[in-house]
N, C-alpha and C positions, 0 to 999 in steps of 0.2 A: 418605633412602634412594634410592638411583639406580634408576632404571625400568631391566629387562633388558631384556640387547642381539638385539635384530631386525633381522635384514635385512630391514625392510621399505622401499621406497624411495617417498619422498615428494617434490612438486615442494613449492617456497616460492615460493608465485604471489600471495603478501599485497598488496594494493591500496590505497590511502590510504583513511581512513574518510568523509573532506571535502572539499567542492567547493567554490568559492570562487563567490555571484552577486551580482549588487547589488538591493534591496529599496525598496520605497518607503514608506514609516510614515505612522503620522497624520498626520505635520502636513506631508506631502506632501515630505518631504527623501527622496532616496538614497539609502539606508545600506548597508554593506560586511555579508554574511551570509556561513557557514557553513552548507550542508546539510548532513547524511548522503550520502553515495552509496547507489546501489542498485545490486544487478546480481544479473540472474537468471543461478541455477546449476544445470544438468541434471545430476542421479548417474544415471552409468552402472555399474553392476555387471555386470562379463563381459559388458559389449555391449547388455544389458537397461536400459532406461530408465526410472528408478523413481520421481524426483519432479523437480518445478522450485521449490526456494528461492531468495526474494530477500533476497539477504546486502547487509552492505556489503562485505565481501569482504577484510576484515583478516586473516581464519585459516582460508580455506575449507576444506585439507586436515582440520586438527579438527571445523570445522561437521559435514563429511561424515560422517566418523568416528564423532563423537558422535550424527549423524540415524542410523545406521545399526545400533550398539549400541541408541537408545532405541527405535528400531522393531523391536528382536529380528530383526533381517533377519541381521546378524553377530554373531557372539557373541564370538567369538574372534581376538584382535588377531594371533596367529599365522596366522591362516588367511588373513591380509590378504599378498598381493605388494604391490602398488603402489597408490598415491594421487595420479594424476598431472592436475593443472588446466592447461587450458589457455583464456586466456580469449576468444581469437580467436574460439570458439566458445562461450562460455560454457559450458563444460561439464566435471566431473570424473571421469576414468575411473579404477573400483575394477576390480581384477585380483584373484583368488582363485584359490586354489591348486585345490580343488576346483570350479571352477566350476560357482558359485552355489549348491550345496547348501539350505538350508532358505529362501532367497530368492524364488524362484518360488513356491513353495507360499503362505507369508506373501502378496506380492503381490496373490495373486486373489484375499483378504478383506479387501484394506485399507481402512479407513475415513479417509479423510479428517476432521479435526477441526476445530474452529474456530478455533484456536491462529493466533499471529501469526507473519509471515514466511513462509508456502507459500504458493505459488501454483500450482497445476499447471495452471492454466488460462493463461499468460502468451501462449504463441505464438500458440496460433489469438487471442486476442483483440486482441492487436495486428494481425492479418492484419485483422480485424472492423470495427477503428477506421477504419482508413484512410483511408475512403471518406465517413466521416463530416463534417457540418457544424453548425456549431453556429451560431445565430443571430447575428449580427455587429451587430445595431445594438441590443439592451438595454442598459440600462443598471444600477448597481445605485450606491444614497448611499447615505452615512455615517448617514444617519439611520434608514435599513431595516435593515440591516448593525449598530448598537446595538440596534435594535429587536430582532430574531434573536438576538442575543447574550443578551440578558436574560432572552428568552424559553425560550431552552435552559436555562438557569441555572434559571430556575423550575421547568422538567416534571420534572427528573431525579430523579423520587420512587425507584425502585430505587436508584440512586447512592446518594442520601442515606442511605437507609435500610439497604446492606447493604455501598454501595460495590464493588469488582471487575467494573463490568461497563462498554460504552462506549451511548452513545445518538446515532441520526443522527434528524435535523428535516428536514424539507421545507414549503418559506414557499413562498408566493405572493411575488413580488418585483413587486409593485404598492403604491396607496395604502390597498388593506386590510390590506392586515399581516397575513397568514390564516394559520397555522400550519396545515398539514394534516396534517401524519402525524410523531406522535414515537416512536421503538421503541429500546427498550434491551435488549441482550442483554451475552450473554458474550462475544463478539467484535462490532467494527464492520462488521466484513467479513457477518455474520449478518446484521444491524441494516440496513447499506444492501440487503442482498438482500430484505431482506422486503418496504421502502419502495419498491421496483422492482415487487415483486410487489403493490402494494397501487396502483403508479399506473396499472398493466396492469388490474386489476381493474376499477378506478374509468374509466380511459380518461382519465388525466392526462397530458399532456404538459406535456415537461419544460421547453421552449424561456422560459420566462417563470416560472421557478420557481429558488429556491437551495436546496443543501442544506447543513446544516450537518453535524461531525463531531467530536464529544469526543474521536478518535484523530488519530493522526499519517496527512497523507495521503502516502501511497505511490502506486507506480502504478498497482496493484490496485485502487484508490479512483478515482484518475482514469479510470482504463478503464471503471469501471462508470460514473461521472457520466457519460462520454461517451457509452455506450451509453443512457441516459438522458434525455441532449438535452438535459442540463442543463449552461446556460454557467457557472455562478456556484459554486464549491465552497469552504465557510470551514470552520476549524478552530481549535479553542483550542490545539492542540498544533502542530508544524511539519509539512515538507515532506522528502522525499528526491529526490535528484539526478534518477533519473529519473521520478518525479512532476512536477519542473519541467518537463524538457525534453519529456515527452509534451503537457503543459498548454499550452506554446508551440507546437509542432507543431499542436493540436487548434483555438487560439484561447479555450482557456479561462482564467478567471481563475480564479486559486489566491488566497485570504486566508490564512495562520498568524496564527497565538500571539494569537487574536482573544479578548481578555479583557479588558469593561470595557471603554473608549473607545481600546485598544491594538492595532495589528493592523499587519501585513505584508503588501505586496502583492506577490508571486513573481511574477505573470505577468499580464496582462493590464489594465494601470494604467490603458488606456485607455476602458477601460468604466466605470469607478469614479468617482463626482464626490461633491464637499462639501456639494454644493446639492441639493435636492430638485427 
């Protein structure tokens, strides 16, 4: 069945999904990776600014589209003029015939969820990071970095038990091996926000601490490690493009696909030794 004809005009701003870096593995070789790209996308509705997702940016016009029907902000595919990306600006402007109609109203209730891919926090937090420094002479082995691995493996009693949710750790990166804080939610993005709020309570500083993270880091994971003061960020899962290049920019080390005596070093190779 063909979809009716619209004159709705759409830009084809699709972007490759993949970045090309090179990684350093276990046994300390090179190897050729593939990330995800990332790029933040601002909708604009009639000039109104309504959210910032971080896409990879393969089919932004539909991203848009589809955020905009599930948030009942648009109902109606006719009511749509234009879907035009431009990504000089990263940002997508929606045109409406009416402009904006039940838009604004939805707006001032919106709740933000814990769901993956939003970020409405991206700009000022990069404006945040900038100024930031992270400790330059820690260090983190192979032998603390296993240790954290197994010990994640072990806490994830929700996991195991119901499954659907992510859990971030916070180690002491010393010779005690101290796990201090493990919290499992239903987003990671939930999970490291609590473990912020539990180092602020406690009066932990981050500068001598790693976190670990059952999800994929992004840059939304970087920027909060950064704001955190923590050099050291691992993951059983991988990295998006710009998760690396803020990590490099920051001086922090990035670990993926950390499982069992297997892991990737995105950025910062130089802190990482074999030896104790």
């Amino acid at each position: 069945m063909n979809a009716p004809e619209r004159h709705l005009v759409l830009s084809h701003a699709g972007r490759p999904p993949t970045f090309a870096i090179t990684a350093i593995n276990a046994d300390g070789e090179a190897v050729p990776v593939a990330i995800p790209c990332e790029h933040p996308l601002t909708i604009y509705v009639d000039k109104r600014e309504v959210v910032t997702l971080m896409t990879l940016g393969s089919d932004p016009e539909a991203l848009t589209l589809g955020y905009l029907r599930n948030q009942q902000l648009i109902a109606d595919l006719d009511g749509i003029l234009a879907v035009q990306v431009d990504w000089e600006v990263n940002a997508v402007a929606v045109t409406t015939r009416k402009g904006g109609g039940p838009v604004t109203e939805r707006l001032e209730r919106r709740t933000v969820t814990s769901g993956c891919g939003q970020g409405t926090m991206f700009g000022d937090a990069m404006d945040d990071i900038a100024p930031l420094q992270l400790p330059a002479d820690t260090r983190l082995t192979a032998a603390r970095l296993h240790w954290l691995i197994d010990t994640v493996r072990e806490r994830q009693c929700v996991y195991r038990q119901a499954g659907s949710v992510h859990g971030c750790a916070l180690a002491r990166n010393d010779h005690h091996q101290q796990l201090l804080y493990f919290i499992e939610d239903v987003g990671r993005h939930n999970a490291v926000d609590a473990i912020a709020g539990r180092m602020w309570l406690d009066g932990e500083d981050g500068g001598d601490k790693i976190f670990h993270s059952t999800g994929r880091l992004t840059s939304e994971m970087v920027i909060k490690a950064a704001q955190m003061g923590i050099p050291f960020l691992v993951s059983r899962s991988g990295i998006t493009q710009m998760a690396w290049e803020i990590a490099q920019r920051l001086g922090l080390t990035l670990i993926g696909r950390a499982r069992n005596r297997s892991y990737l070093i995105y950025t910062g190779a130089e802190r990482f030794s074999q030896q104790e």
